[in-house]
C-alpha positions in Angstrom: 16.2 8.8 6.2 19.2 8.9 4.1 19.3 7.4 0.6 22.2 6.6 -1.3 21.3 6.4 -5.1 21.6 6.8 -8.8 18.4 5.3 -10.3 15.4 7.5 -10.9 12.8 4.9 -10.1 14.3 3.8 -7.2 14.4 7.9 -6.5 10.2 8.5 -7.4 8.8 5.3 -5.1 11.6 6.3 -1.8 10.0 9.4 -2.4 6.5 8.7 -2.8 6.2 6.4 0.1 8.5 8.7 2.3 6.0 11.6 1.2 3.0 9.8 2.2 4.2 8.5 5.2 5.6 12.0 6.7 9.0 10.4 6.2 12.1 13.0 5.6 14.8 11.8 3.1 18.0 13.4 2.0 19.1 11.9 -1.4 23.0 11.8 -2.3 24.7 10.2 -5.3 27.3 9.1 -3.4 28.8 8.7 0.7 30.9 11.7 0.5 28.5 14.3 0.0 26.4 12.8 3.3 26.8 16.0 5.5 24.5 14.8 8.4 25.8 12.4 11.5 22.5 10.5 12.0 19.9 8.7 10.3 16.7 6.6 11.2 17.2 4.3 7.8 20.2 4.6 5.5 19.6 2.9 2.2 22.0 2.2 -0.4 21.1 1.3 -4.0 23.6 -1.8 -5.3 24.8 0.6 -8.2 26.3 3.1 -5.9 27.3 0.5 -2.8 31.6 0.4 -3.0 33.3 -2.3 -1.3 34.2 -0.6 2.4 31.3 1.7 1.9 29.7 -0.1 5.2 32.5 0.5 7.6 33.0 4.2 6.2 29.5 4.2 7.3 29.9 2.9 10.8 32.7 5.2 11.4 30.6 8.4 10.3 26.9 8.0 11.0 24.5 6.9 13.5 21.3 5.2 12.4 18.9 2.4 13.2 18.3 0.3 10.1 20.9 -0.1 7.0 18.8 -1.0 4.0 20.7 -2.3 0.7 18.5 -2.1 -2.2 19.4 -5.0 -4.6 17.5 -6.9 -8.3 16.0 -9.8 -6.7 19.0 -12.1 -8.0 21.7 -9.5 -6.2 23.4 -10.6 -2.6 23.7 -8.8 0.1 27.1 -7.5 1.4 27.4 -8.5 5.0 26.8 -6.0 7.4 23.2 -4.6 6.2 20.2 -5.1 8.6 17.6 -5.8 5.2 17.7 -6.2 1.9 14.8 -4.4 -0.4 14.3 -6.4 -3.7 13.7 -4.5 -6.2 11.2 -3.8 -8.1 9.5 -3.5 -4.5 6.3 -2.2 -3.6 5.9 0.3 -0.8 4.4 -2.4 1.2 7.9 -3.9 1.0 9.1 -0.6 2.0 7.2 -0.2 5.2 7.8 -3.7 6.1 12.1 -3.2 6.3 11.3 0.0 8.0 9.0 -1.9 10.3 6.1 1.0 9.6 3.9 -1.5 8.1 1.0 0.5 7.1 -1.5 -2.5 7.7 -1.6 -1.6 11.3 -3.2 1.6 10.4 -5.8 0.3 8.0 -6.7 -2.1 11.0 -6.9 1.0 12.9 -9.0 2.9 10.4 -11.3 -0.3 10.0 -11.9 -0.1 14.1 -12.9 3.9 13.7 -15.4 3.4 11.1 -17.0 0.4 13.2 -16.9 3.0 16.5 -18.5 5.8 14.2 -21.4 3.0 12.7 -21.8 1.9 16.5 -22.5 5.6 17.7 -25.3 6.1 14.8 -26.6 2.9 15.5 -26.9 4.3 19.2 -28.0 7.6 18.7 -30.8 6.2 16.0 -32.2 3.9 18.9 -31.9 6.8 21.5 -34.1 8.7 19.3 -36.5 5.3 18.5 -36.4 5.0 22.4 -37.7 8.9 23.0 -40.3 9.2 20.3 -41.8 6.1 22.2 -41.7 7.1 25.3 -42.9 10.5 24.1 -45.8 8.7 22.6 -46.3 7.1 25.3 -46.3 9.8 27.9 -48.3 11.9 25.2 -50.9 9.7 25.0 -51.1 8.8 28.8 -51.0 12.4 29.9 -53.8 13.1 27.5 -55.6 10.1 29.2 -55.0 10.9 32.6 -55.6 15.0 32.1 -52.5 15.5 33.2 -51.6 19.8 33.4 -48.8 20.9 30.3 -46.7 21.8 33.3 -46.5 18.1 34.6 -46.0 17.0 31.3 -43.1 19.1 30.2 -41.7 18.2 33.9 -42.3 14.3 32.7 -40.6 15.6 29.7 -37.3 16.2 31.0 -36.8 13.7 33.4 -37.2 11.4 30.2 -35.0 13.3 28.4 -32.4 13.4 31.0 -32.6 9.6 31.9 -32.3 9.2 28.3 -29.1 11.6 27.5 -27.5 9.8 30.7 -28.2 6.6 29.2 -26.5 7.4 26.0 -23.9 9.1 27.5 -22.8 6.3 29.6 -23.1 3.8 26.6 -20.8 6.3 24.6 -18.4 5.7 27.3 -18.9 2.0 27.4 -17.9 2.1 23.2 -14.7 3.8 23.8 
């Protein structure tokens, strides 16, 4: 991302959100110093934007979204893709960029239910076994059955019981 600037707090929130989001950005005063060809997102603050700045542009760099950061009562010049407001808020940022970072938190929100849904699993997996071992305990001790038939009873509950769970594990993804 290229940013064409002079104001510091335009400078610390590009850089912030650009941080945070894994974004690179190479920061020039002015056009002329731009040593790159191509850009994702140029952006050009409305105190350093110079009337033929955009065709200058076009003739030297590639990108995919020209941003012209502006106060809210500014214009845009023709031939920007957005316009970013400013004072924005990195949620403004992402949206011009299209990298909207509710997506993720959407995202995040669906992990943690997954995560809850596996406990909730694995605790009635283990409800299910300690029944079922009370149950076998208590009918094995009934019927006299040998320790050797009731270890083998044993693991075929276990078994049943780790297939079962496995296959609801897959069914969750």
């Amino acid at each position: 991302m290229l940013l064409i600037n002079e104001n510091l707090a335009v400078s610390r929130i590009i850089n912030l959100i650009a941080h945070r989001e894994n974004l690179e950005v190479e920061e020039f005063e002015t056009l002329e110093d731009v040593v790159k060809k191509s850009y994702e997102y140029i952006l050009i603050d409305n105190d350093t934007y110079k009337d033929g700045m955009i065709g200058e542009i076009k003739g030297r760099l590639k990108y995919r979204k020209l941003i012209f950061i502006t106060p809210k009562n500014g214009g845009k010049p023709l031939g920007f893709d957005g316009v970013l407001f400013k004072p924005f808020l990195p949620l403004d940022f992402l949206t011009i960029i299209g990298k909207n970072n509710i997506n993720s938190d959407k995202s995040k929100e669906k992990d943690v239910k997954k995560r809850d849904n596996r406990v909730e699993i694995k605790e009635q997996v283990k409800q299910q076994i300690n029944e079922k071992l009370q149950t076998l305990t208590s009918s094995a001790i009934n019927v006299a059955f040998s320790n050797s038939d009731l270890r083998e009873i044993l693991e075929d509950v276990e078994i049943n019981i780790k297939i079962s769970f496995d296959f609801k594990n897959k069914e969750q993804k």
